[in-house]
PLY file of the C-alpha trace (Angstrom):
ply
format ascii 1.0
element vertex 64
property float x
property float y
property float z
element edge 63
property int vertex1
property int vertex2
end_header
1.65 21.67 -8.52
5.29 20.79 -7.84
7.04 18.13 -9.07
6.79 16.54 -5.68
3.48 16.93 -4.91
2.47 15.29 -8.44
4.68 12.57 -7.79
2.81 11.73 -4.05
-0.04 11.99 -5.70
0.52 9.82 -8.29
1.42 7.35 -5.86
-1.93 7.71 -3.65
-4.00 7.15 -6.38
-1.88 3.86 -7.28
-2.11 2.36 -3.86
-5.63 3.81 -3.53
-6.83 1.43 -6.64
-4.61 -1.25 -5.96
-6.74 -1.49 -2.74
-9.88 -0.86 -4.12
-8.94 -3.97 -6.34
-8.06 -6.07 -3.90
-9.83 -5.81 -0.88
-12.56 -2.49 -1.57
-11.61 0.23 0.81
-14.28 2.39 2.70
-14.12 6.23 1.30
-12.80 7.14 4.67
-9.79 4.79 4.43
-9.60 6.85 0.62
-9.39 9.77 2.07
-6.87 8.95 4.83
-4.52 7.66 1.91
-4.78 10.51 0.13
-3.49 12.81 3.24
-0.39 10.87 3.89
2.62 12.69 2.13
5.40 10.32 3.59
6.75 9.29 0.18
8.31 6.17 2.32
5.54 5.66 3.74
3.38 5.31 0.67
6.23 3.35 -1.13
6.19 0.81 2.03
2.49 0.09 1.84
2.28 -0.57 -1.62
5.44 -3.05 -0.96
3.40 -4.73 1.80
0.42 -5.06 -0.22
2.19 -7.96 -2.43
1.46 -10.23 0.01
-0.74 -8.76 2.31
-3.99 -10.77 3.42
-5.51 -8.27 4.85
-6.14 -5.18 4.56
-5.31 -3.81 8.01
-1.95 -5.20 7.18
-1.21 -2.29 4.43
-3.04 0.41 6.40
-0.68 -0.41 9.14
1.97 0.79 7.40
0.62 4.06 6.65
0.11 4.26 10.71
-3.66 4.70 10.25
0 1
1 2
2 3
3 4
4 5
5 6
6 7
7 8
8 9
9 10
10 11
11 12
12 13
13 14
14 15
15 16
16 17
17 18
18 19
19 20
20 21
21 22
22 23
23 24
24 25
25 26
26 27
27 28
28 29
29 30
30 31
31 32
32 33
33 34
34 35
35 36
36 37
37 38
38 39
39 40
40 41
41 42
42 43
43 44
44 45
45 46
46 47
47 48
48 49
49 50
50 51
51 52
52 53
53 54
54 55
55 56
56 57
57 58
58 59
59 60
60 61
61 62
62 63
């Protein structure tokens, strides 16, 4: 595993529980975050999530 690769993944799994925690994400919404490899894109949604109300609002960002 590259350096890279670890580091995407490492940020997956962050956004992946910080969802879980605050709104409970389906498994197929898991599994969608866990194919996006946009570094930005990941680094965005966990951004929005700060304030985010809902959801759909930080999956958005991840153009789900």
């Amino acid at each position: 595993m590259t350096f890279l690769s670890k580091k995407l993944r490492e940020k997956q799994k962050e956004l992946v529980n910080l969802l879980n925690s605050k709104f409970c994400l389906t498994p197929e919404e898991e599994e969608r975050i866990f194919f996006v490899d946009d570094e930005a894109k990941l680094d965005a949604a966990l951004e929005a999530l700060i304030d985010a109300k809902l959801k759909s609002e930080v999956l958005k960002v991840l153009e789900f």
